[in-house]
N, CA, C and O atoms as CSV, one atom per row, in Angstrom:
chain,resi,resn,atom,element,x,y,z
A,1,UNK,N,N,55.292,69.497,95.562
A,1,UNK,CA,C,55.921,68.264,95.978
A,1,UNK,C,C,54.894,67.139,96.010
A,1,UNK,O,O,55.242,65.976,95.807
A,2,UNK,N,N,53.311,67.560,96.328
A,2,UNK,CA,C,52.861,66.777,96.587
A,2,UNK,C,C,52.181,66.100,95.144
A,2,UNK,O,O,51.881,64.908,95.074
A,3,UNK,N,N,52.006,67.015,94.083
A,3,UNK,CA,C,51.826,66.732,92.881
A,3,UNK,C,C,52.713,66.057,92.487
A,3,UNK,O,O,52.313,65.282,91.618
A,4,UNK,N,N,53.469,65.992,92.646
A,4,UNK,CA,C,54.696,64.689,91.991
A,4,UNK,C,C,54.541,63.806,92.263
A,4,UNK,O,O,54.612,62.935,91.396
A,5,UNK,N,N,54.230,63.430,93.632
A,5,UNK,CA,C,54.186,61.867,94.443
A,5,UNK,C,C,53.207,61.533,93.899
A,5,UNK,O,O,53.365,60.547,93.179
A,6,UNK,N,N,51.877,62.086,93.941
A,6,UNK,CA,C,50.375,61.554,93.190
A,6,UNK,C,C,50.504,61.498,91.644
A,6,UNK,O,O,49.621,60.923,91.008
A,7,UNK,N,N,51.580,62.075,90.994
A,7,UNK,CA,C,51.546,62.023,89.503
A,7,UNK,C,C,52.354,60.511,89.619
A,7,UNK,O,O,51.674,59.572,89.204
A,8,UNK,N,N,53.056,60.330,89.881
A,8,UNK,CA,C,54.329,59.187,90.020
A,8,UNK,C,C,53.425,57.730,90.375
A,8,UNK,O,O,53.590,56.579,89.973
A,9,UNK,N,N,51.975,58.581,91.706
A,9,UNK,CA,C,51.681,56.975,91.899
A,9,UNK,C,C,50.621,56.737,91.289
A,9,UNK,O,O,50.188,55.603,91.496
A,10,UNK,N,N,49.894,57.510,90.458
A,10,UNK,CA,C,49.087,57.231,89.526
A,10,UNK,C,C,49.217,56.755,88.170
A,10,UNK,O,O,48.533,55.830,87.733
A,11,UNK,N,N,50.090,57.379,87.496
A,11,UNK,CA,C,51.532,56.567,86.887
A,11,UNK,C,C,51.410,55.213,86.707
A,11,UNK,O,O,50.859,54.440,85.923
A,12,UNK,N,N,52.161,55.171,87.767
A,12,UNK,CA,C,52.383,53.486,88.099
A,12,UNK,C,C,50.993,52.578,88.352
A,12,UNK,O,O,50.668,51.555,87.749
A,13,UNK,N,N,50.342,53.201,89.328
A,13,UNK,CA,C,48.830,52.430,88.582
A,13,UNK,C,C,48.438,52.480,87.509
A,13,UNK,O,O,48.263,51.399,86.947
A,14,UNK,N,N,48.215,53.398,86.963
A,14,UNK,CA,C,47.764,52.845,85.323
A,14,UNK,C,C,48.430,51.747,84.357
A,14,UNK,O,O,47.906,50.932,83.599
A,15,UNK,N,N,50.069,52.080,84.721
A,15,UNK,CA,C,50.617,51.198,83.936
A,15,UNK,C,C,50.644,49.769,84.494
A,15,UNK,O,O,51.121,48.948,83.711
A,16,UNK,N,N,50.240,49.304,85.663
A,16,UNK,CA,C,50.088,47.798,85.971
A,16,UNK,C,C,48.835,47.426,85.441
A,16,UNK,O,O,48.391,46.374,84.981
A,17,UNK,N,N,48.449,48.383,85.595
A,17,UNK,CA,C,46.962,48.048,85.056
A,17,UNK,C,C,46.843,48.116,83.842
A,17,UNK,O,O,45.672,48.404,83.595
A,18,UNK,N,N,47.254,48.039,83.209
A,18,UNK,CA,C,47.607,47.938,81.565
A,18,UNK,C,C,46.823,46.669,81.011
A,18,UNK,O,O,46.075,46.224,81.881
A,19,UNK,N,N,46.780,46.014,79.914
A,19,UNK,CA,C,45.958,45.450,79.740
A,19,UNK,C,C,46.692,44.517,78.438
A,19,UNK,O,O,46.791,45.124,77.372
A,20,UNK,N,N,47.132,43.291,78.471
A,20,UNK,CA,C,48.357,42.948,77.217
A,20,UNK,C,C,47.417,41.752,76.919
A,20,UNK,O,O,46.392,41.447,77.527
A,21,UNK,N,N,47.885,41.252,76.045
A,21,UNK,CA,C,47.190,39.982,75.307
A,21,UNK,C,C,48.178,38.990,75.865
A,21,UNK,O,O,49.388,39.207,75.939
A,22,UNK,N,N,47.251,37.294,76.461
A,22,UNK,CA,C,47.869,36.399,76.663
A,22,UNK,C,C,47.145,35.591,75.825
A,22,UNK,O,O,45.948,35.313,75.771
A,23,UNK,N,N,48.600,35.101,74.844
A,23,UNK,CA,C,48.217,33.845,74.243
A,23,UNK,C,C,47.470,32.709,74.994
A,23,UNK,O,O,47.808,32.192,76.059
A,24,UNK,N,N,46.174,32.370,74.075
A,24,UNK,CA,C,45.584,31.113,75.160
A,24,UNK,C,C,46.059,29.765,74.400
A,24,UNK,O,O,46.421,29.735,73.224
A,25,UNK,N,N,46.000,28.720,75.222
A,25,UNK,CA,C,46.050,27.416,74.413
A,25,UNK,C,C,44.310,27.438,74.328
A,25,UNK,O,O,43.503,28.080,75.000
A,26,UNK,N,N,44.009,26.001,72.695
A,26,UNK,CA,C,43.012,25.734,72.729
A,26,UNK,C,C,42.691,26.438,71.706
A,26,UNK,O,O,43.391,27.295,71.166
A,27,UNK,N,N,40.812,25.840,71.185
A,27,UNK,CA,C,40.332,26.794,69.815
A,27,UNK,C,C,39.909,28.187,69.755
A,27,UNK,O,O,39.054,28.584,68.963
A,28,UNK,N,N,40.435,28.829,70.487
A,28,UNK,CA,C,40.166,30.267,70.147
A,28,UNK,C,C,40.882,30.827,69.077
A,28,UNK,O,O,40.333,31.852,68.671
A,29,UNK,N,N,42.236,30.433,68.277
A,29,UNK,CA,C,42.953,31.341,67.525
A,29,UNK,C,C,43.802,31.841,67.792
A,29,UNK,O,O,43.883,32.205,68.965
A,30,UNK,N,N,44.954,32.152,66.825
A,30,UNK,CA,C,46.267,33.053,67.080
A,30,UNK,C,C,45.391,34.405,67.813
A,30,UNK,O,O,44.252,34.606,67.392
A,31,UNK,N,N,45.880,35.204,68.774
A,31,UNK,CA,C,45.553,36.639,69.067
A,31,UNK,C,C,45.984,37.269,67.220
A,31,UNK,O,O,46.623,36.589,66.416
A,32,UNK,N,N,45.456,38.611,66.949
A,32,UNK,CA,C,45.268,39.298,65.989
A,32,UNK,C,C,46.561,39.841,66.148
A,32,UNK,O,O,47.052,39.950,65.024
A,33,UNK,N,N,47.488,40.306,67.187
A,33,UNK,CA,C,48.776,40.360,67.215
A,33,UNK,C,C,49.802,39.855,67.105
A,33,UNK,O,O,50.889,40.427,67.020
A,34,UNK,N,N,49.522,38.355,67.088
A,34,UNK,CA,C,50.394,37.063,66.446
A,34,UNK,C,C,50.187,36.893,65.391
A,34,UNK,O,O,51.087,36.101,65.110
A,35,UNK,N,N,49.352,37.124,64.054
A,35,UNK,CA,C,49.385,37.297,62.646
A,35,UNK,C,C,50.883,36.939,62.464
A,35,UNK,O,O,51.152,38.053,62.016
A,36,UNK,N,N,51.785,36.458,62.447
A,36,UNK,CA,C,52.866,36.262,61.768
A,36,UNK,C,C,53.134,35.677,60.441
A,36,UNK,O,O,53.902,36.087,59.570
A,37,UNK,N,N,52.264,34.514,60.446
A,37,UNK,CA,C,51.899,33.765,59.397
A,37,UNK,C,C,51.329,34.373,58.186
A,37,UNK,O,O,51.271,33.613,57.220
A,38,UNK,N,N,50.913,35.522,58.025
A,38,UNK,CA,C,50.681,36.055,56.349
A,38,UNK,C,C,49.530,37.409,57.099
A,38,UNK,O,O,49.385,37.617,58.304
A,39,UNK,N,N,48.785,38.230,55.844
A,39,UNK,CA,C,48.083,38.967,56.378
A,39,UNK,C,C,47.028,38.846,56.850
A,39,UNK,O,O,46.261,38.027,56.344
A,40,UNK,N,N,46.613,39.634,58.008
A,40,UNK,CA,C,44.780,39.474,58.578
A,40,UNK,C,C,43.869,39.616,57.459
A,40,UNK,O,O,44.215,40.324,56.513
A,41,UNK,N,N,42.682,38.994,57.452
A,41,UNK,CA,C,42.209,39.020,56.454
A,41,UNK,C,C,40.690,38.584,56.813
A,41,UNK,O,O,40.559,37.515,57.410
A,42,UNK,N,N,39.301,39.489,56.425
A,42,UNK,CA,C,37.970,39.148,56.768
A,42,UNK,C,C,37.667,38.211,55.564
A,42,UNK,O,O,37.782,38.584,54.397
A,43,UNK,N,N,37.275,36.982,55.934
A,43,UNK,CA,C,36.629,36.178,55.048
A,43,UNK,C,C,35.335,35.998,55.099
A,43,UNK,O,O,34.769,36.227,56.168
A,44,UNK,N,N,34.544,35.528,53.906
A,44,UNK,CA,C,32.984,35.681,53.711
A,44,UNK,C,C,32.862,33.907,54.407
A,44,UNK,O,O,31.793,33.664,54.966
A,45,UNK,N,N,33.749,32.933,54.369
A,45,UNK,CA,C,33.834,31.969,54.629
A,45,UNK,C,C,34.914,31.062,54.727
A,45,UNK,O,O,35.759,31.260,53.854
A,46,UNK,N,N,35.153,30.180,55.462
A,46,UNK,CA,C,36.908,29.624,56.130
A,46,UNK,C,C,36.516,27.796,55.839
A,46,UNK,O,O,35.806,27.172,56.628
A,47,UNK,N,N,37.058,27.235,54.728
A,47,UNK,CA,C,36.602,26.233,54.933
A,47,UNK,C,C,37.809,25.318,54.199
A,47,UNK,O,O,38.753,25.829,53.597
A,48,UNK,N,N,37.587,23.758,54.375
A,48,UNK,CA,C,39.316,22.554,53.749
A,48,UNK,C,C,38.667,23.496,52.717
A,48,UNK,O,O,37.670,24.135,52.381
A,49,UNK,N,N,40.481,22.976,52.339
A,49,UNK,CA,C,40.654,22.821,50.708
A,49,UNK,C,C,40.264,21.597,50.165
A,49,UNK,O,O,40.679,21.414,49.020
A,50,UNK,N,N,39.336,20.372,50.829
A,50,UNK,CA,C,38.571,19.624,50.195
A,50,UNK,C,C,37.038,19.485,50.214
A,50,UNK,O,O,36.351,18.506,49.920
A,51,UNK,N,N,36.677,20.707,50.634
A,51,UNK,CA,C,35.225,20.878,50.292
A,51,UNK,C,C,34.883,20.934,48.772
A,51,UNK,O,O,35.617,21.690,48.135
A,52,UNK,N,N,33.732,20.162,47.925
A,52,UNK,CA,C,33.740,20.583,47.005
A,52,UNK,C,C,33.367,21.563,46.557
A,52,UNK,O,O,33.137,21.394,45.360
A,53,UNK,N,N,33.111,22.843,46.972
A,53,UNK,CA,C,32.830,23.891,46.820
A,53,UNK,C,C,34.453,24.743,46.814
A,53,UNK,O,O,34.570,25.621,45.959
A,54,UNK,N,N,34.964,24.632,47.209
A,54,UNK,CA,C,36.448,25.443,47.548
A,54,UNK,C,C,37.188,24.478,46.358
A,54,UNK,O,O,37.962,25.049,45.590
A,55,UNK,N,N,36.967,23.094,46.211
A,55,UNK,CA,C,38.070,22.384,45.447
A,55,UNK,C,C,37.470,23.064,43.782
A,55,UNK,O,O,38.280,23.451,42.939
A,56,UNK,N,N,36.154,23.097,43.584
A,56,UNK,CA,C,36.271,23.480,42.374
A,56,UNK,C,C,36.368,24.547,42.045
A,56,UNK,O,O,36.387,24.858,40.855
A,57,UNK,N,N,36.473,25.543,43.183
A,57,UNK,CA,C,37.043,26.932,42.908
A,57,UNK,C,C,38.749,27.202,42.502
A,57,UNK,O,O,39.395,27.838,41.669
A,58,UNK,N,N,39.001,26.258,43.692
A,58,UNK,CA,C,40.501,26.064,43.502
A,58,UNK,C,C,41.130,25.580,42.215
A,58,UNK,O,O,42.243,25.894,41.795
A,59,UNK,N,N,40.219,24.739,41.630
A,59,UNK,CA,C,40.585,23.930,40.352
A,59,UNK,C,C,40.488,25.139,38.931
A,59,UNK,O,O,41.410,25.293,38.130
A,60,UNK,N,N,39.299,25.813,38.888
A,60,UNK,CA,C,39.345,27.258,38.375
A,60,UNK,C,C,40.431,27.974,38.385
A,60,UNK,O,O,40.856,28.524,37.368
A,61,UNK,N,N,41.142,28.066,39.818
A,61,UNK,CA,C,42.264,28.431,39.485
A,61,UNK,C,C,43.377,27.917,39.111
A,61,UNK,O,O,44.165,28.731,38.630
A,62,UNK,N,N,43.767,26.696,39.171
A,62,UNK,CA,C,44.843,26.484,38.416
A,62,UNK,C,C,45.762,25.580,40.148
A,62,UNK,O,O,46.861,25.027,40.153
A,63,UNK,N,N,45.195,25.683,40.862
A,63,UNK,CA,C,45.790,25.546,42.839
A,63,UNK,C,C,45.726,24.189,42.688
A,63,UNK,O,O,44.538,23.906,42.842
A,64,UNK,N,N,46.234,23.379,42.512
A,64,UNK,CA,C,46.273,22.093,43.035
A,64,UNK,C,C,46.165,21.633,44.100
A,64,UNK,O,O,47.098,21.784,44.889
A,65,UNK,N,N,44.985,20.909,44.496
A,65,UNK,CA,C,44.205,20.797,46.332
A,65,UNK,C,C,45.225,20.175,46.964
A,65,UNK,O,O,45.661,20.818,47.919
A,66,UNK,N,N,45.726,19.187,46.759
A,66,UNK,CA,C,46.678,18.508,47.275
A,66,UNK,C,C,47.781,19.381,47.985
A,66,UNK,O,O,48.194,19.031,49.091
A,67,UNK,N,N,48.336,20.683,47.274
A,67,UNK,CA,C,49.322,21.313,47.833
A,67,UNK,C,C,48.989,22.007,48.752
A,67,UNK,O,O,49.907,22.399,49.472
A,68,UNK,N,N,47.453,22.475,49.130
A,68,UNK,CA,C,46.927,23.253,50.414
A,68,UNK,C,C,46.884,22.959,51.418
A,68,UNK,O,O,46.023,22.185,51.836
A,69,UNK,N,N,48.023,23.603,52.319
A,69,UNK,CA,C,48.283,23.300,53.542
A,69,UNK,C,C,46.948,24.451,54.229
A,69,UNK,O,O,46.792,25.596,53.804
A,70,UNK,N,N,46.130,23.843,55.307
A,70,UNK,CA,C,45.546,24.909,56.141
A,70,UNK,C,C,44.690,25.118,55.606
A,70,UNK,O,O,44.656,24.498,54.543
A,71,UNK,N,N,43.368,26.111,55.892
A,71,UNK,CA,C,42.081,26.026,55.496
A,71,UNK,C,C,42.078,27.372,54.433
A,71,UNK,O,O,42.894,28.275,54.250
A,72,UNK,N,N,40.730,27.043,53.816
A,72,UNK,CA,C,40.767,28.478,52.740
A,72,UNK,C,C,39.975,29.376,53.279
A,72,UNK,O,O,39.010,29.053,53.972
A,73,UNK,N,N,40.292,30.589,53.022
A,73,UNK,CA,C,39.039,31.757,53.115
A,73,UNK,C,C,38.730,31.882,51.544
A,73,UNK,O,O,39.442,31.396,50.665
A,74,UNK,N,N,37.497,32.649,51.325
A,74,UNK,CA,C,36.875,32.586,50.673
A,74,UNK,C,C,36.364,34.136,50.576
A,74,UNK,O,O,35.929,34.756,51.547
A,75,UNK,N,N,36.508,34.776,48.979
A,75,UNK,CA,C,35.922,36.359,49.416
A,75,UNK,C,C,36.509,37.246,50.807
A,75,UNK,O,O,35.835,37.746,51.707
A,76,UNK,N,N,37.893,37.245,50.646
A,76,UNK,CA,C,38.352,37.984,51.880
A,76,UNK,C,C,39.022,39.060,51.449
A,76,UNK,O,O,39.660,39.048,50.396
A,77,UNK,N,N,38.919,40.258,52.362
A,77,UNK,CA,C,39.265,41.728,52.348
A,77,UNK,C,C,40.381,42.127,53.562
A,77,UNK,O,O,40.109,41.820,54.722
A,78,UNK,N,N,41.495,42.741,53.283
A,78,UNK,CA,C,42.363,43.104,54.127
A,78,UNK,C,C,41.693,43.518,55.439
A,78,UNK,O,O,40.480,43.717,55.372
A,79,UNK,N,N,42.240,43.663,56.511
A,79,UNK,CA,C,42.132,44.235,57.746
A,79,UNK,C,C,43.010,44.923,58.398
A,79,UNK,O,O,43.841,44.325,59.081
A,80,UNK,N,N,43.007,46.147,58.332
A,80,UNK,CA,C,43.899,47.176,59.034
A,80,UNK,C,C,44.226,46.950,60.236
A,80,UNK,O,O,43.284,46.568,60.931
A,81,UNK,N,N,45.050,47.026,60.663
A,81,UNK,CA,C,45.496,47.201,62.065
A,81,UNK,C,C,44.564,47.862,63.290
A,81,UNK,O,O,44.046,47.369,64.292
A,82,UNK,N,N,44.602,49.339,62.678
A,82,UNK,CA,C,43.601,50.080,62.997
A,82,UNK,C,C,42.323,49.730,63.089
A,82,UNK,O,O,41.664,49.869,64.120
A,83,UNK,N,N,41.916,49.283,62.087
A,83,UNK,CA,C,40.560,48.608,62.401
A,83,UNK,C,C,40.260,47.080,63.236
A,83,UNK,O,O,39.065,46.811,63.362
A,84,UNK,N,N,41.116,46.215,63.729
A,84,UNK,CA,C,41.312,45.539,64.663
A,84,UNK,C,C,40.370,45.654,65.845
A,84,UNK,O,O,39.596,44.755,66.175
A,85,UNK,N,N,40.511,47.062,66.585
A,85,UNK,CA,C,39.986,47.562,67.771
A,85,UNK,C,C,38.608,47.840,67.537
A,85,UNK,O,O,37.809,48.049,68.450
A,86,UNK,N,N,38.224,47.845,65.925
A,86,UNK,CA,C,37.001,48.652,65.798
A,86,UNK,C,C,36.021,47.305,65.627
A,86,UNK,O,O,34.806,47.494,65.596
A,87,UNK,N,N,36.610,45.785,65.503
A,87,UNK,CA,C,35.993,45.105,65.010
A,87,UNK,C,C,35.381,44.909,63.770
A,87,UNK,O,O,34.252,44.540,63.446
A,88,UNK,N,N,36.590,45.308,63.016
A,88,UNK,CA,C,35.525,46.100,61.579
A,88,UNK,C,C,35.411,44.390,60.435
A,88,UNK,O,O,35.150,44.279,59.238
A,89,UNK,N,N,35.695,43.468,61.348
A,89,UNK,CA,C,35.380,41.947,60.814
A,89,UNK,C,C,34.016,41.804,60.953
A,89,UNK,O,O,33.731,41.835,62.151
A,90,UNK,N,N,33.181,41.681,60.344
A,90,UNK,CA,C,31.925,40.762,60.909
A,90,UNK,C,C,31.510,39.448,60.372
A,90,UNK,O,O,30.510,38.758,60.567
A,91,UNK,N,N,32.651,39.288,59.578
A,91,UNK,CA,C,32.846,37.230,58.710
A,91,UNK,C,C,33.968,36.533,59.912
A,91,UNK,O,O,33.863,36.440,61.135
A,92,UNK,N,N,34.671,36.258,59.299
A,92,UNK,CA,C,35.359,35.404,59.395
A,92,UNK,C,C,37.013,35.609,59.861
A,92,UNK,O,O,37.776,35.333,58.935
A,93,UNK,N,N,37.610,35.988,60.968
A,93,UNK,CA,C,38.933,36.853,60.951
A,93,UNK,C,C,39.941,35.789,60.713
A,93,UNK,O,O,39.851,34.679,61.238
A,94,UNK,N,N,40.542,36.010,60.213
A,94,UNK,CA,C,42.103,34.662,59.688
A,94,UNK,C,C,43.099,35.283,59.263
A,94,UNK,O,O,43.152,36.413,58.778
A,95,UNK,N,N,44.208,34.259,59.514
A,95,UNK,CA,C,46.023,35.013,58.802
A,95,UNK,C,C,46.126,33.997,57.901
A,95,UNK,O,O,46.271,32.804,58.166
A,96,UNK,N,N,46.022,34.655,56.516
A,96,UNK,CA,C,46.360,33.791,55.528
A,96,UNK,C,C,47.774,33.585,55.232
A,96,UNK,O,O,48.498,34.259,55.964
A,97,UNK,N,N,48.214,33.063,54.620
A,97,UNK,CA,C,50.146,32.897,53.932
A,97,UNK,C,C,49.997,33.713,52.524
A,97,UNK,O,O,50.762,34.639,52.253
A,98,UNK,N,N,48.736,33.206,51.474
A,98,UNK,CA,C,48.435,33.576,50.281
A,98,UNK,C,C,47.244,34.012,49.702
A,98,UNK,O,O,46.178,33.532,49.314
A,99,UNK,N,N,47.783,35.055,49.778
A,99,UNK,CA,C,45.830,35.982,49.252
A,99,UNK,C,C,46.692,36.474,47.792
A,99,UNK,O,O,46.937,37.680,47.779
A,100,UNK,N,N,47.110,35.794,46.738
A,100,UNK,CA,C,47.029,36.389,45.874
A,100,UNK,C,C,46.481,36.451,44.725
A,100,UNK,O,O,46.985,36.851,43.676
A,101,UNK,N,N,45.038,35.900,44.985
A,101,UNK,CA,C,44.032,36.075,44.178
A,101,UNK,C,C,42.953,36.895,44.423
A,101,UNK,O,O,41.824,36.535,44.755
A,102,UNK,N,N,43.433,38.235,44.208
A,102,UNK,CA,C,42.278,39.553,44.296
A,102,UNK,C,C,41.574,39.599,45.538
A,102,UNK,O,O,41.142,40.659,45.989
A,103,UNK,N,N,41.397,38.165,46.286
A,103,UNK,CA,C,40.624,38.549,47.478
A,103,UNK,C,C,39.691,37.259,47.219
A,103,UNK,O,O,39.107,36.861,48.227
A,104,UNK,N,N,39.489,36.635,46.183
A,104,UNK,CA,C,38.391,35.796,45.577
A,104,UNK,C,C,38.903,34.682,46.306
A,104,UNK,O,O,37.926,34.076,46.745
A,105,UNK,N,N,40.008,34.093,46.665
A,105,UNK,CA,C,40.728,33.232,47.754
A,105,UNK,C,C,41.727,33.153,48.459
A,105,UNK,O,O,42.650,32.952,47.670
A,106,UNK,N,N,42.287,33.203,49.901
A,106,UNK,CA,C,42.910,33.006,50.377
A,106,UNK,C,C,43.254,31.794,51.096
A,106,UNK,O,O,42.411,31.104,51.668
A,107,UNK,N,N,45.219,31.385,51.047
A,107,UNK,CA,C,45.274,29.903,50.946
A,107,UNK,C,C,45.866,30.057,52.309
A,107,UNK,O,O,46.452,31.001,52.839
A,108,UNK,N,N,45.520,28.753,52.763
A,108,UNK,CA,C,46.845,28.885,54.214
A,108,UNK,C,C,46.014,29.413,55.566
A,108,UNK,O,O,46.725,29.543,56.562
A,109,UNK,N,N,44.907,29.664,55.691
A,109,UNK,CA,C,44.383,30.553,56.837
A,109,UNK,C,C,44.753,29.787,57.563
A,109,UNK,O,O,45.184,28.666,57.293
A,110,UNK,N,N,44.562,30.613,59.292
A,110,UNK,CA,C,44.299,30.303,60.716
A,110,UNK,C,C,43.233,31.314,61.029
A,110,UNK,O,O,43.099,32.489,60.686
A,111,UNK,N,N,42.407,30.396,61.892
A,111,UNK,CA,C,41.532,31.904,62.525
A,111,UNK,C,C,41.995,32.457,63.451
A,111,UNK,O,O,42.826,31.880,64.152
A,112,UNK,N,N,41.655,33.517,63.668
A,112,UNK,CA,C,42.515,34.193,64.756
A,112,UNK,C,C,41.270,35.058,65.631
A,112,UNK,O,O,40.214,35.131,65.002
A,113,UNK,N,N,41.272,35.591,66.738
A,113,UNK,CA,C,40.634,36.016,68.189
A,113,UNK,C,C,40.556,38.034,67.564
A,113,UNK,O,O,41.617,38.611,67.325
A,114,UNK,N,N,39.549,38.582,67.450
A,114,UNK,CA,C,40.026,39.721,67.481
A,114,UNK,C,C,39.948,40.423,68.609
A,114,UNK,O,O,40.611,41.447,68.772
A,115,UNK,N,N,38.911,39.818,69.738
A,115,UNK,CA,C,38.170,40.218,70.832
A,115,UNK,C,C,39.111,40.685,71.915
A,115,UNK,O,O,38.823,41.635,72.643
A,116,UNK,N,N,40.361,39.934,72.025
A,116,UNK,CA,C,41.202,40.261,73.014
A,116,UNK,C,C,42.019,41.326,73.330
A,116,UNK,O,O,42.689,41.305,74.363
């Protein structure tokens, strides 16, 4: 009997004590669980689409700067879910809209918080 009551109220402590992500206002970033906006994505670098370094990459491709809403990553590699917790970013963490250039650019980023 008495194992029940201590299973029940230990239980319930752990689960208040739980630990959830609160969106912050301000420049920290979407949380890594708000990704809604396209996939997580490690970038080698996050910068306008009017840097001239990004514009003449962009122009290489065929992207017309003008239509880039949001900042670019640059050299970015998927990010697992799973690897989230592991920190397995050590560039640049962002939710792009359009990575469909091999990884060589992604259009549309936000940075996003993985820490939380």
């Amino acid at each position: 009997m008495q194992f029940k009551v201590l299973s029940a109220l230990a239980f319930a402590t752990l689960a208040a004590a739980t630990v959830a992500p609160v969106r912050r206002g301000g420049g920290g970033g979407a949380p890594a669980s708000q990704c809604n906006t396209g996939d997580l994505q490690c970038c080698s670098s996050v910068q306008s689409a009017t840097s001239s370094s990004v514009a003449g990459l962009l122009g290489l491709l065929g992207v017309v700067v003008g239509s880039v809403t949001g900042l670019v990553g640059v050299t970015c590699s998927p990010i697992s879910v799973i690897g989230v917790g592991g920190n397995s970013c050590s560039a640049q963490p962002v939710c792009c809209t359009n990575n469909s250039f091999n990884g060589l650019v992604a259009l549309g980023c936000t940075p996003v918080n993985l820490n939380l």
